[in-house]
C-alpha positions in Angstrom: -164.4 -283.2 -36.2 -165.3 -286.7 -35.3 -162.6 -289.0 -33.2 -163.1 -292.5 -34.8 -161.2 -294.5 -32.1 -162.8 -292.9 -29.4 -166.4 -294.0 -31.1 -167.6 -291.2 -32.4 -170.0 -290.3 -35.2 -170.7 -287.8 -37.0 -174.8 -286.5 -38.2 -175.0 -283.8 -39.8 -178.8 -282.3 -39.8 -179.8 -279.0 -41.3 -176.6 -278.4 -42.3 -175.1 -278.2 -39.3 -172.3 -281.4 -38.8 -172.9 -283.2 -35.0 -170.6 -285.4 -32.7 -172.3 -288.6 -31.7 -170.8 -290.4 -28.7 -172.2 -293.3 -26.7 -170.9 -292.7 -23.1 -171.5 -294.6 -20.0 -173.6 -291.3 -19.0 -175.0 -291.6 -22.3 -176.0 -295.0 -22.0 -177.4 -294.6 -17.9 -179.2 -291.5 -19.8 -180.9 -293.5 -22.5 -181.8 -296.3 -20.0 -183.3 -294.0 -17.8 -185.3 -292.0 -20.3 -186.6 -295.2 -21.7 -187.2 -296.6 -18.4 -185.4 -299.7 -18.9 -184.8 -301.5 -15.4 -181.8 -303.4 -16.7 -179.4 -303.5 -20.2 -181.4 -306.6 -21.4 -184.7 -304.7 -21.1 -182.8 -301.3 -22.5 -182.4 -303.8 -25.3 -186.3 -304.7 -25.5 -187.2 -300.9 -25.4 -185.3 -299.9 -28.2 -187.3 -302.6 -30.7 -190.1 -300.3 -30.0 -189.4 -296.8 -30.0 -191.5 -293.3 -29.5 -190.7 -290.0 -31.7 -189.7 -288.5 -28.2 -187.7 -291.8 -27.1 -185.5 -290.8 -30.2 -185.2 -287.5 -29.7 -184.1 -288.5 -25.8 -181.4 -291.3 -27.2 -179.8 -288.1 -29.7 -179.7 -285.9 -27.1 -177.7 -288.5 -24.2 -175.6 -289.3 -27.7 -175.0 -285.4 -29.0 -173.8 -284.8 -25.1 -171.6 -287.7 -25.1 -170.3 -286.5 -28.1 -169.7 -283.1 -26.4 -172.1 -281.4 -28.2 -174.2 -278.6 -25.9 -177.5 -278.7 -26.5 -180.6 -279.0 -24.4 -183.0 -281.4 -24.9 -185.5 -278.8 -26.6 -182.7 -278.0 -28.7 -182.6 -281.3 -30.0 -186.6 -281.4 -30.6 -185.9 -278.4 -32.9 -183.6 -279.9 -35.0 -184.7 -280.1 -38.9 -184.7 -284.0 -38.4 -184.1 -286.7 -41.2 -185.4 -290.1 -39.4 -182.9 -292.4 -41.8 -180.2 -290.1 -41.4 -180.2 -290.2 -37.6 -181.2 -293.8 -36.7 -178.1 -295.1 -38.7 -176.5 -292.4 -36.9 -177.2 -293.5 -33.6 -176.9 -297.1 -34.4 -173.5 -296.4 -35.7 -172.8 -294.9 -32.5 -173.8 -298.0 -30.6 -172.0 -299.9 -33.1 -168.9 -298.3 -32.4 -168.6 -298.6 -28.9 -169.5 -302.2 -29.3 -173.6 -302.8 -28.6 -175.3 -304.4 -30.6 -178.8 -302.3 -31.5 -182.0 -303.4 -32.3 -183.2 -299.9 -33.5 -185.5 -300.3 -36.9 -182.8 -298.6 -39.8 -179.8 -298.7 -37.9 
């Protein structure tokens, strides 16, 4: 079950319902895996994202949410690209930053 006020989201892939948090770890995760060297060009990386840059922001984002899964977990999930961009850009949303991600 999703905690709104706390900024969660919820996704819900294969049938399966997730937790989507963005976390400070979350968010130093995400830079890091995008290589951003700041959160101005974190901002620039996102406009122009990789299938595995995706499945790297969901992971930082299912962990923040307290979800445990690995990172090849999370590249074998049955994946619906509309459903989780607006997922993860609802996640952003709800903990206040503004994303540029294409669907979100």
């Amino acid at each position: 079950m999703v905690n709104a006020v706390r900024g969660e989201v919820a996704l819900e892939l294969g049938g399966q319902s997730y937790c989507l948090c963005l976390t400070m770890g979350a968010l130093a995760e995400i830079e890091t895996a995008l290589g951003a060297k700041n959160l101005s060009d974190l901002d620039t990386r996102l406009k122009d994202l990789r299938a595995e840059n995706l499945v790297h922001i969901l992971h930082a984002l299912l962990k923040g949410g307290g979800e445990k899964l690995s990172l090849e977990d999370c590249r074998a999930l049955p994946l619906n690209i509309a459903l989780a961009t607006e997922a993860i850009g609802k996640a952003f949303k709800a903990s206040g930053v503004s994303t540029p991600i294409e669907g979100a």
